[in-house]
C-alpha positions, 0 to 999 in steps of 0.5 A, spaced: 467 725 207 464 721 202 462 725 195 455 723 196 456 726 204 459 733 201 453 734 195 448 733 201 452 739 205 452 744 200 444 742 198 443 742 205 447 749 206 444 752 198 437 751 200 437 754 207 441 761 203 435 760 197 429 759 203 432 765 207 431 769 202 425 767 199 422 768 205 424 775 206 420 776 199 414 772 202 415 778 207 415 784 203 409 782 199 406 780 206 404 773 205 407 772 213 404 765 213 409 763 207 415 767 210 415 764 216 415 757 214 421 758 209 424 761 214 424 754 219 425 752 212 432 756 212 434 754 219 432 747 219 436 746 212 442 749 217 442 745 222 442 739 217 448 742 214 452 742 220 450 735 222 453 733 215 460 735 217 460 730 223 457 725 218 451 725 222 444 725 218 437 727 221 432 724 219 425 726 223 424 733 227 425 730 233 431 729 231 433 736 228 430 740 235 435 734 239 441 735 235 440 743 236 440 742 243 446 739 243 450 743 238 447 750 243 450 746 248 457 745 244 458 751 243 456 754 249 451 758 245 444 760 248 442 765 242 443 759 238 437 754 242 433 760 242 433 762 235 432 755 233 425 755 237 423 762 234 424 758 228 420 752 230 414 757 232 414 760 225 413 753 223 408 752 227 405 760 224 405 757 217 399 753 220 395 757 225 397 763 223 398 766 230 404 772 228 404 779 225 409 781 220 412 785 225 414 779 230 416 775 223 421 780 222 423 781 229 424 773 228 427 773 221 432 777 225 434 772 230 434 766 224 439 770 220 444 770 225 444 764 228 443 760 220 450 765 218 453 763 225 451 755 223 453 756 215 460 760 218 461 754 221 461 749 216 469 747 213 470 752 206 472 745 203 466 741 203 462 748 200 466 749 194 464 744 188 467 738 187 472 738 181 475 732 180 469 728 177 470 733 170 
């Protein structure tokens, strides 16, 4: 994996930690709208990762929800495709505000689980910092 590949993994992976948890203080504070997009941020930022450690970029959201559905797939994960449409309709909540902070929370659950499943998959090499360039 290239230098540049490697610093976009661990932007991708860092993101997707910072956005989660951002979207948990969105929640507490009840700006339900603002957590649900992080959260499809968190999950979206996940996959992107995973991507990278295959040297694959994905540059739409099409491509996003296809390269998901085939990883589910590799996995042999359902709960992976599931928890990647919940995500996608809390993107979709950001704009039309249709869920409850309690149906948010019930999906920020599933979200966690499936973006620590993706994080765990993702090498510890290509998350430590690049030291050879000091």
């Amino acid at each position: 994996m290239t230098s540049d590949a490697k610093r976009k993994l661990q932007g991708f992976a860092g993101r997707s930690r910072h956005y989660f948890e951002n979207a948990l203080s969105f929640l507490r504070d009840g700006e339900i709208e603002k957590s649900s997009e992080l959260l499809w941020g968190s999950m979206a930022e996940a996959v992107k990762a995973v991507a990278m450690v295959k040297e694959r970029e994905i540059r739409s959201h099409g491509e996003l929800r296809r390269y998901a559905v085939e990883l589910a797939k590799e996995l042999n994960d359902e709960m992976l495709y599931d928890a990647f449409m919940h995500a996608n309709s809390l993107h979709s909540n950001f704009y039309e505000s249709h869920l409850t902070a309690q149906e948010v929370e019930i999906l920020a659950d599933r979200v966690r689980g499936a973006v620590r499943k993706l994080l765990d998959l993702i090498p510890a090499e290509f998350l430590q910092e690049d030291t050879d360039n000091y």
